[in-house]
C-alpha positions in Angstrom: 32.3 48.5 142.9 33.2 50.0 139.6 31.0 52.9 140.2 33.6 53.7 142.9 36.6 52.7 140.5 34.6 55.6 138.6 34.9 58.1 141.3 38.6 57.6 142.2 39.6 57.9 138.7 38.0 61.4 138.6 39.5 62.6 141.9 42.7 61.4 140.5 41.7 63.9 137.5 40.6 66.2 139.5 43.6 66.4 141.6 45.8 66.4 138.1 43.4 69.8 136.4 44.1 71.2 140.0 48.0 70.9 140.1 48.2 72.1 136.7 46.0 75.3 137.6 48.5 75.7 140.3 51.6 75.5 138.6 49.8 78.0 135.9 49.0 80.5 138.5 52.6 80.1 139.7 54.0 81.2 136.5 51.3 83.8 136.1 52.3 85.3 139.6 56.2 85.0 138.2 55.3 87.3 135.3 53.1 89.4 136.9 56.2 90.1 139.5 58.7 90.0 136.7 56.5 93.0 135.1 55.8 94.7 138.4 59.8 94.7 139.5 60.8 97.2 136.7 58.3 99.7 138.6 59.7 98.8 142.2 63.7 98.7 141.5 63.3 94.4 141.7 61.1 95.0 145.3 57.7 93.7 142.9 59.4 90.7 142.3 61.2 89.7 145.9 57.4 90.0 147.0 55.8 87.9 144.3 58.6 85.2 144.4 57.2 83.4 147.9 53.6 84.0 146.4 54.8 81.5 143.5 56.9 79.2 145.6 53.7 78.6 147.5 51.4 77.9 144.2 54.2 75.6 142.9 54.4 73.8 146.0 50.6 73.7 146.5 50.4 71.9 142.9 52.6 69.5 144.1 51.0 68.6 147.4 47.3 68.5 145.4 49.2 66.2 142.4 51.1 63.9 145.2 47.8 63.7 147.5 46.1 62.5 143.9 49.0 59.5 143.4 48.8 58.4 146.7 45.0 57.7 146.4 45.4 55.8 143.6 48.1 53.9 145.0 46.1 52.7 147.7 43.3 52.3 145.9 45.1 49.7 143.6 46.7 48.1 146.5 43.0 47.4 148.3 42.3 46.1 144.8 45.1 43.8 144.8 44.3 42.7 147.9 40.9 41.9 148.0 41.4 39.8 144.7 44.2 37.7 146.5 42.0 37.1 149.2 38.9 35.8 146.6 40.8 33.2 145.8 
């Protein structure tokens, strides 16, 4: 069993390094747009904007995916050692 304690600790990780690519790529995409709008009279950065919303919001779906399995994961735990005794 703690081999498997193992492996949802680094999914949980996993999940973490994952959201905080995300939210990097989501400022990186900001920038980029920030950069590109003095070219395109603002137009750069109207386009990149949604690009970024998405990242951000994928970082939180990937980060609140990640809680909820350890959530559950503690709550089987707590409930298979109240029913052991």
């Amino acid at each position: 069993m703690r081999e498997f304690d193992d492996e949802i600790e680094k999914a949980v990780k996993r999940a973490g390094k994952a959201a905080g690519w995300m939210f990097a790529i989501g400022v990186l995409t900001l920038l980029l747009g920030l950069f590109a709008s003095f070219g395109t009279y603002g137009f750069g950065f109207l386009v990149a904007l949604p690009g970024a919303g998405l990242m951000f919001a994928l970082g939180v779906i990937i980060n609140l995916q990640g809680m909820q399995l350890m959530e559950t994961w503690r709550q089987g735990c707590r409930d298979a050692e109240t029913s052991e005794r």
